[in-house]
Every structure is written in C-alpha cells, then in structure tokens.
C-alpha positions as CSV (number, residue, x, y, z in Angstrom):
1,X,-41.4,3.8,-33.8
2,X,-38.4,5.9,-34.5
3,X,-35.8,4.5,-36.6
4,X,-32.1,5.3,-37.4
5,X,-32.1,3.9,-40.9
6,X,-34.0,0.3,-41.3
7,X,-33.1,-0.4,-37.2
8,X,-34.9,0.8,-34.0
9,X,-32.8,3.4,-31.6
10,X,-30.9,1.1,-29.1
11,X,-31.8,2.9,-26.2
12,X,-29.0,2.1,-23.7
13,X,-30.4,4.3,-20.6
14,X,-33.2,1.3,-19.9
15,X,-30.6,0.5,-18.0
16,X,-29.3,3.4,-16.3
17,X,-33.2,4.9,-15.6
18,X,-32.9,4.0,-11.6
19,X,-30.1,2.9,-8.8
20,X,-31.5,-0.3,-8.6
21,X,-31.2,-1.2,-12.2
22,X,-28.1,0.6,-12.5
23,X,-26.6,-1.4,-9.2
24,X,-28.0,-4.8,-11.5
25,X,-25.8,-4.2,-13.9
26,X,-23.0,-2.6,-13.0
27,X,-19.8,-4.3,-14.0
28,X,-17.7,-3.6,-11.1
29,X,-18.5,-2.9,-7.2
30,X,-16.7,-1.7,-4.2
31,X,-16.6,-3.3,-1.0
32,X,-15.0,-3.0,2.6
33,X,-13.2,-6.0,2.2
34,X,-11.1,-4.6,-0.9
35,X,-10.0,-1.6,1.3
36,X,-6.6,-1.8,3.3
37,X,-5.9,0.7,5.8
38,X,-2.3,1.7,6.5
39,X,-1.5,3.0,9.7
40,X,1.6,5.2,10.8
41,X,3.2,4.8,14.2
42,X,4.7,6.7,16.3
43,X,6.2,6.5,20.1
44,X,5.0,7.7,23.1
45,X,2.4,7.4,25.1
46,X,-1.2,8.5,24.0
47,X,0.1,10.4,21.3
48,X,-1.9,11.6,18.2
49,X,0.0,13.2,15.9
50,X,-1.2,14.7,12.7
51,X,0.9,14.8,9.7
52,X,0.6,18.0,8.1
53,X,1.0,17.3,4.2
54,X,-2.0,14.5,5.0
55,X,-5.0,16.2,6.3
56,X,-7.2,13.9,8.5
57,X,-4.2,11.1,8.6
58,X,-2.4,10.7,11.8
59,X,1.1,8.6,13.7
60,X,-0.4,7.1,16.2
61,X,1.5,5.5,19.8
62,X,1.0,1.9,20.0
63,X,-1.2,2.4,22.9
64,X,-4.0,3.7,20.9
65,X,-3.6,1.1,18.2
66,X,-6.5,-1.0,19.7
67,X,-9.4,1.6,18.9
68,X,-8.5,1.8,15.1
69,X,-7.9,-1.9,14.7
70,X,-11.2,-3.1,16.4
71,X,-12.9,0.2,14.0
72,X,-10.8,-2.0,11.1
73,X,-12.9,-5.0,11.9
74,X,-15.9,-3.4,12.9
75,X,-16.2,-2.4,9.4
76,X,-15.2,-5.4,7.6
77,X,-11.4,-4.5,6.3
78,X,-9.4,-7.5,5.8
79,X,-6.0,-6.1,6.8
80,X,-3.4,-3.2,7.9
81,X,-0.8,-2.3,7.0
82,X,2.2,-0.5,9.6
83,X,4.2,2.0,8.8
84,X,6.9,3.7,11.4
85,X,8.8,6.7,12.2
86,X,12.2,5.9,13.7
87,X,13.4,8.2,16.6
88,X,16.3,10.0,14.7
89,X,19.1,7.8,17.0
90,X,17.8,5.0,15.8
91,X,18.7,6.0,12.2
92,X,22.0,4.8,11.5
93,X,23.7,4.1,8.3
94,X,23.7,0.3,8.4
95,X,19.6,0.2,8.9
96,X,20.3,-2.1,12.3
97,X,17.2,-0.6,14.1
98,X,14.9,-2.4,10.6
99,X,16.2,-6.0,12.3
100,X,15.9,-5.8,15.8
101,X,13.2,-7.9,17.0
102,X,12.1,-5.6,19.4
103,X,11.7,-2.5,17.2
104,X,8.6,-0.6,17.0
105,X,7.0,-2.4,13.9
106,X,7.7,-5.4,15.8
107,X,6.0,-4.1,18.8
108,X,3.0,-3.5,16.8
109,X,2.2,-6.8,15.5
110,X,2.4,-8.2,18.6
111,X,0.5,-6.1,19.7
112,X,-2.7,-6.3,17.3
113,X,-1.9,-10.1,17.2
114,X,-2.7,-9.7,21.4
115,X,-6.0,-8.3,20.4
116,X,-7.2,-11.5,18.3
117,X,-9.1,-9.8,15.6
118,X,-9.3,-11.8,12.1
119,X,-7.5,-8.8,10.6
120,X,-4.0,-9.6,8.5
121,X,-1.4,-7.7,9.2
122,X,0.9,-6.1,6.3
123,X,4.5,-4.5,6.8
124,X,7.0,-3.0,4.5
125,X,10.6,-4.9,3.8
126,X,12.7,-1.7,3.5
127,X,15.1,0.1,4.8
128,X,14.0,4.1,4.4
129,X,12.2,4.4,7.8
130,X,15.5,3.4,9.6
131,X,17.9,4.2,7.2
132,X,20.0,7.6,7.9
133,X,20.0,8.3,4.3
134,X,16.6,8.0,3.9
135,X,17.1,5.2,1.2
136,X,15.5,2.1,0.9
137,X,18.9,-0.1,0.3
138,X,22.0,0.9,1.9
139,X,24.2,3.4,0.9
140,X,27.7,2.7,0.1
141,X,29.9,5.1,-1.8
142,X,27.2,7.1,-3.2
143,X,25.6,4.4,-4.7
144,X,22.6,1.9,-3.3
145,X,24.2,-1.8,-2.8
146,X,21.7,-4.0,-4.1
147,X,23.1,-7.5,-2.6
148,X,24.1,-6.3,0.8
149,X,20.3,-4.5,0.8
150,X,18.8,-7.8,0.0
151,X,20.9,-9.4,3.0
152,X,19.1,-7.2,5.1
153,X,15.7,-7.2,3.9
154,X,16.2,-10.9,4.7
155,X,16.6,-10.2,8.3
156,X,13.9,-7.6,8.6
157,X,11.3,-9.9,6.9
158,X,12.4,-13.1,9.5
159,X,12.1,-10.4,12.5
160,X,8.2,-9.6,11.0
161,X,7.4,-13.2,10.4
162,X,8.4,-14.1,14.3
163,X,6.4,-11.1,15.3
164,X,3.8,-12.2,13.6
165,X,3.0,-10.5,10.5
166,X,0.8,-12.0,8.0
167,X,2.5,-10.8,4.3
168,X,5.5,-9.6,4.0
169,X,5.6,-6.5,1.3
170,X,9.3,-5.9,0.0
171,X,8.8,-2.2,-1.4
172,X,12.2,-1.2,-2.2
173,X,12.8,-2.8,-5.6
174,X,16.2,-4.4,-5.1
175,X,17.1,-7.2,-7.8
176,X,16.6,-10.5,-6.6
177,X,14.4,-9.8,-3.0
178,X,11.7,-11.8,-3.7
179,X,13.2,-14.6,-4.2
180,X,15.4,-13.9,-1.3
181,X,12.9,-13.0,1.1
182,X,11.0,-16.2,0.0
183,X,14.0,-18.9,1.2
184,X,15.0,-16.8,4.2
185,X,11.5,-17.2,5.4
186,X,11.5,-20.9,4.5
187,X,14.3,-21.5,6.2
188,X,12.9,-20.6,9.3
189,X,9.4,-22.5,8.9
190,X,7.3,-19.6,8.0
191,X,5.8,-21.2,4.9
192,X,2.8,-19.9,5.3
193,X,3.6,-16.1,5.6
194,X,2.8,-14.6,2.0
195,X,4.8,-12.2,0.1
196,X,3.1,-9.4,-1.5
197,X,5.7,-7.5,-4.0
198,X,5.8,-4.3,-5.0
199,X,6.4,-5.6,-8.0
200,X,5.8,-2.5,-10.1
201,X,6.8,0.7,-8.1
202,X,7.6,3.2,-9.9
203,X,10.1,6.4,-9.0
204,X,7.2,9.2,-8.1
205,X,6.8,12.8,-7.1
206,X,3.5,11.2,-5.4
207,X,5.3,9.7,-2.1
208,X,5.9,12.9,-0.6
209,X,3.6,13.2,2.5
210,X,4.5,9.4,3.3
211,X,8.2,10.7,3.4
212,X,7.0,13.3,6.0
213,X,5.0,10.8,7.8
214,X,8.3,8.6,8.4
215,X,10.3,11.1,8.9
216,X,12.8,10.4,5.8
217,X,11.6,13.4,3.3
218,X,14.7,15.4,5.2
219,X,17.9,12.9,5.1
220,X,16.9,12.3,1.3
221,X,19.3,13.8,-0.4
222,X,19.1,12.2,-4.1
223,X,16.4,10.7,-6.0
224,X,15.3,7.0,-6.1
225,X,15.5,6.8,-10.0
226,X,18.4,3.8,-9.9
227,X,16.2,1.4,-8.2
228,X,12.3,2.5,-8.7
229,X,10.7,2.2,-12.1
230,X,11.0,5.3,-14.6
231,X,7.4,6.5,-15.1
232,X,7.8,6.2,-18.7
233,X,8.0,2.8,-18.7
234,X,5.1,0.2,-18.9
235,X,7.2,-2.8,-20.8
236,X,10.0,-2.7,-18.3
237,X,6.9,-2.7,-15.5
238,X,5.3,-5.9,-16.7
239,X,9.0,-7.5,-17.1
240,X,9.8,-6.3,-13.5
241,X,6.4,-8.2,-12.1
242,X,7.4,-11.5,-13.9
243,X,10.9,-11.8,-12.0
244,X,8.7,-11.4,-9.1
245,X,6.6,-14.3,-9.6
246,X,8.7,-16.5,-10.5
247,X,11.0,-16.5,-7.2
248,X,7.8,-16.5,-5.2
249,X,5.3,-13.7,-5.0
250,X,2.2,-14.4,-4.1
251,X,0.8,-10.9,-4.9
252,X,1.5,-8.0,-6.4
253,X,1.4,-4.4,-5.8
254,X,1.6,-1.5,-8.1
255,X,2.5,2.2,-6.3
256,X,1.2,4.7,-7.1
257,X,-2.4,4.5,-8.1
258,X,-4.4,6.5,-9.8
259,X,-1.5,7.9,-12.4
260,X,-0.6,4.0,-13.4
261,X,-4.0,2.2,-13.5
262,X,-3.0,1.7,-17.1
263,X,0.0,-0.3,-15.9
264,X,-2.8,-2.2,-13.0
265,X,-4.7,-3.1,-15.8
266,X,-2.0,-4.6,-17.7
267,X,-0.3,-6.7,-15.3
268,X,-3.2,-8.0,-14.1
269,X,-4.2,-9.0,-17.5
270,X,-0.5,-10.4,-18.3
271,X,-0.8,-12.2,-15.2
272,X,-3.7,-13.2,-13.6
273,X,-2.0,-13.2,-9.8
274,X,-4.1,-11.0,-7.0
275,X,-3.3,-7.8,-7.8
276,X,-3.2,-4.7,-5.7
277,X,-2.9,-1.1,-6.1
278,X,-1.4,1.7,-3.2
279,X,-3.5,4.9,-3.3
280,X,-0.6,6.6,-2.3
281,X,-0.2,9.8,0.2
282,X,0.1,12.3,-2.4
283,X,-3.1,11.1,-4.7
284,X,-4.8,11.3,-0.6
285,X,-3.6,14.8,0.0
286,X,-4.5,16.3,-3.8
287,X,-7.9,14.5,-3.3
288,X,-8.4,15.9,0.3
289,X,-6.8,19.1,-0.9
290,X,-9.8,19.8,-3.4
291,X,-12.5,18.5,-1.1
292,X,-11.5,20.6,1.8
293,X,-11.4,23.7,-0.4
294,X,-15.1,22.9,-1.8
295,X,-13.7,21.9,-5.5
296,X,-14.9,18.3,-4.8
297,X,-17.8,16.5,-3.1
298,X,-16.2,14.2,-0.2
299,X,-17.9,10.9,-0.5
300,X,-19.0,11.2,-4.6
301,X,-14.9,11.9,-4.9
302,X,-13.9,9.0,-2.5
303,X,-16.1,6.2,-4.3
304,X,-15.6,7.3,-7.9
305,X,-11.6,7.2,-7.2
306,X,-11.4,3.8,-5.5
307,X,-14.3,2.3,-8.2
308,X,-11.5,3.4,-11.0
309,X,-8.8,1.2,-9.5
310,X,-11.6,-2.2,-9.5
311,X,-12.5,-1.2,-12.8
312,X,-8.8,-1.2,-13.8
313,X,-8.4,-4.5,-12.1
314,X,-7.4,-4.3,-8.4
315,X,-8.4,-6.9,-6.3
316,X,-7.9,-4.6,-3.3
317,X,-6.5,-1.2,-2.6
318,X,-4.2,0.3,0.1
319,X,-5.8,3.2,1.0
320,X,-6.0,6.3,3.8
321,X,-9.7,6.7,2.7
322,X,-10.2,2.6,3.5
323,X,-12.4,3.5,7.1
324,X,-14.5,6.8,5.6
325,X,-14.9,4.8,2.3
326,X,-15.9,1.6,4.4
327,X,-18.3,3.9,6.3
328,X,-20.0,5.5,2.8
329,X,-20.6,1.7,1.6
330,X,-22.3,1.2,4.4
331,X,-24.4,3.8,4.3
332,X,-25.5,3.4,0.8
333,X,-27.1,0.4,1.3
C-alpha cells in the first residue's frame, strides 16, 4: 500500500473514474426547468429580425410568437420573459406608450395567455423601451425623478397584471418600487401576481446588445450610474436586496451574471428567497463571439457557463441559450 506518512493516499478520482459515478455525485445539476427564455418583440407581420450585436437572437412579430412558446413548453421551460422595441413615435418623454393597455407587451401576453400553455409569463416594469431618453425613470431637468418614475411603473405593472402576466420584474432600480408596485397591484385584486425584483442590478458595460435589441442604445445619452449599482459594490448590493424584501418581493434577480456570481452567491446566502440570475446580452454575444470564431466548443461552453450560476446559487437563470441549452440536456441523457 502506498502511504503519505502513517496514512493511505485519499484517492479522490474513485469518484470522478466514469460519467455515471461522476453524475452520482455531483453537487449541483442543470435542468430545463431552471432556464428562462426571454424573447424580443417586434411589429409587423411575419417578421424575423436579427439583432446584429446577438448572433442567433432575434425580434420577433407577435404573429410568430406561437412556434417559440409551444418549442418553450415542448422542452420543459417554466417561463418567458417579453421584451419590446417601441416604434420611434411611440417614444415620448413622459413613457405614456409603457401604460397603455393595448401596447405591444400587452398584446403579447394575451396573446400567449390565448395559447393555454402552463408557461409563466415575465415582463419588465421600466420605462427605457418607451422612454425618448432611453432611461428607465423619467427625465426631468437632467436628472431621473425617482417618485414620479415609481408613479408610473405603478401603472405599467396594473396594465401587465390585467393583460395577464404572471410576475411582474421592476428592473429599473427606483427607491421605493417594490413596495409600490406591490399595493398598486393589491389594490386592484391581483394578489396573486408575484414580483420578481431586480433587486441587485448593477450599472454594466454588459447590457449593450439588449440596448440595440430595444432600440434605446441611440437616445442614451448619459450613463445609468445614479440609479444602477456601482460594480464595486457588494455591501450596498446585499443592502439594496433587503429593501426589496421587505416591501414585498417575492424573488430576486441579480443582472448581470457571470461577472457578479460572487454577489448571487451572497445574497442568496444572506437571504434564502428564490434567487435568480440574468445571463445578460453581452455575456451571450462574448460567449457566441468565441464559439463562432472556433475559440470555444458550443455545447461544452453553454453547460459549463449556466452550471456556474447553480453552483453560485441560482435557482433559475434568464437566459438567450435557455432552448439550445434545454436541447443539449436532453440529449445527454
């Protein structure tokens, strides 16, 4: 026998040896049902449209929404999430167009509720698709007004709710929202609609192909650096989540992903509550990037990513990868 010392080697491959043993043991796993798939629309009429900074990601008019939400369920995802590009009238400085009942967000979840698929459907409360400045609170004399915002975000989240949308995800880091959000919805008798915050979104170079994908990236013309979380910060970030919780949240989100799974792992260990990570549109194109140029291998660089954010503690990930990743899962077994 060989011996380090007085003691045996602890031979720690036994269990790494085959895929079987290795699948016995392993500590975390990936599944379709921890993949969301967000989905950008568009109008139109059989349109397609492919978002250049996002290789393989496309807008899509609502008349082709049916084929990608029954693929959704066909492979076991457990919700969508909607994302819009306004027509460029429809951005005005006061956001109206995010509160009309019959805009096209609202159009979509009636749409896929039509359908009657057991998928949940997720949508943004904020104002940067519909806002002319490309802001997600409302602009007044240079500066973002965080009350007025909220007002709105009120309205946008009641005009979901009666639409039917399943969770409500405020994403634009105004003070108070949640909370907000939360009674505006009670008011009206929609209890049961759930509130997932993006409780720790943090200011990122990383959201630039979604800003081309809802056509905002253009009528930007400052930084998001007095409302979104400074990068630097982790303390702040776990501070930020608690507000959230206590007026209401019944989830939480962090954005981005793979740079801040330090920051997933600590609020869900704070915390406890289901927490979520966005795999957001610049991690997708960097990824894609490499694999379309042969750096990476497609499906080993696709599960090893989306594994890190279970390992880190996601109970579910937002992802562009959500139906190719759901495929590969299936595959492998």
């Amino acid at each position: 026998m060989k011996v380090r010392g007085k003691f045996p080697v602890t031979r720690l491959r036994r269990n790494r040896r085959e895929r079987w043993i290795r699948d016995l043991v392993a500590e975390n796993t990936l599944s379709s049902s921890d993949l969301i798939l967000p989905i950008f629309i568009t109008y139109g009429v059989n349109k397609s449209e492919p978002i250049t900074s996002m290789p393989g990601v496309n807008r899509f008019s609502l008349d082709l929404l049916e084929p990608i939400i029954e693929s959704a369920v066909d492979h076991g995802l457990p919700a969508v999430a909607i994302f819009p590009e306004i027509k460029p009238e429809s951005k005005t400085i006061d956001a109206k167009e995010a509160y009309n009942p019959d805009n096209i967000v609202c159009e979509a979840i009636r749409k896929i509720k039509n359908m009657n698929k057991d998928i949940g459907i997720i949508c943004d409360a904020a104002l940067d698709p519909f806002n002319a400045d490309g802001h997600d609170g409302l602009v007044l004399d240079g500066k973002i007004d965080n009350d007025l915002t909220v007002e709105l975000l009120c309205k946008q989240s009641i005009v979901q709710a009666e639409a039917g949308c399943d969770i409500i995800a405020p994403s634009d880091m105004m003070d108070g929202r949640v909370g907000a959000i939360r009674a505006a919805l009670d008011e009206k008798h929609y209890e049961d609609v759930a509130i997932m915050s993006y409780a720790a979104k943090f200011s990122s170079n990383f959201y630039g192909p979604f800003r081309d994908a809802i056509g905002s990236k253009t009528l930007l013309k400052s930084d998001k650096h007095t409302y979104q979380l400074n990068p630097a910060n982790i303390s702040e970030s776990i501070r930020e989540v608690g507000f959230d919780i206590d007026e209401g949240a019944d989830m939480l989100l962090v954005k981005p992903g793979l740079p801040y799974l330090d920051v997933l792992a600590k609020i869900k260990e704070t915390y406890g509550l289901p927490t979520f990570s966005y795999q957001v549109s610049g991690e997708y194109s960097m990824l894609k990037a490499a694999i379309n140029n042969g750096w990476l291998d497609n499906d080993k660089a696709i599960i090893e990513t989306l594994i890190s954010f279970k390992r880190a503690g996601a109970d579910g990930i937002i992802t562009y990868l959500a139906l190719e990743a759901a495929s590969l899962i299936e595959n492998s077994h």
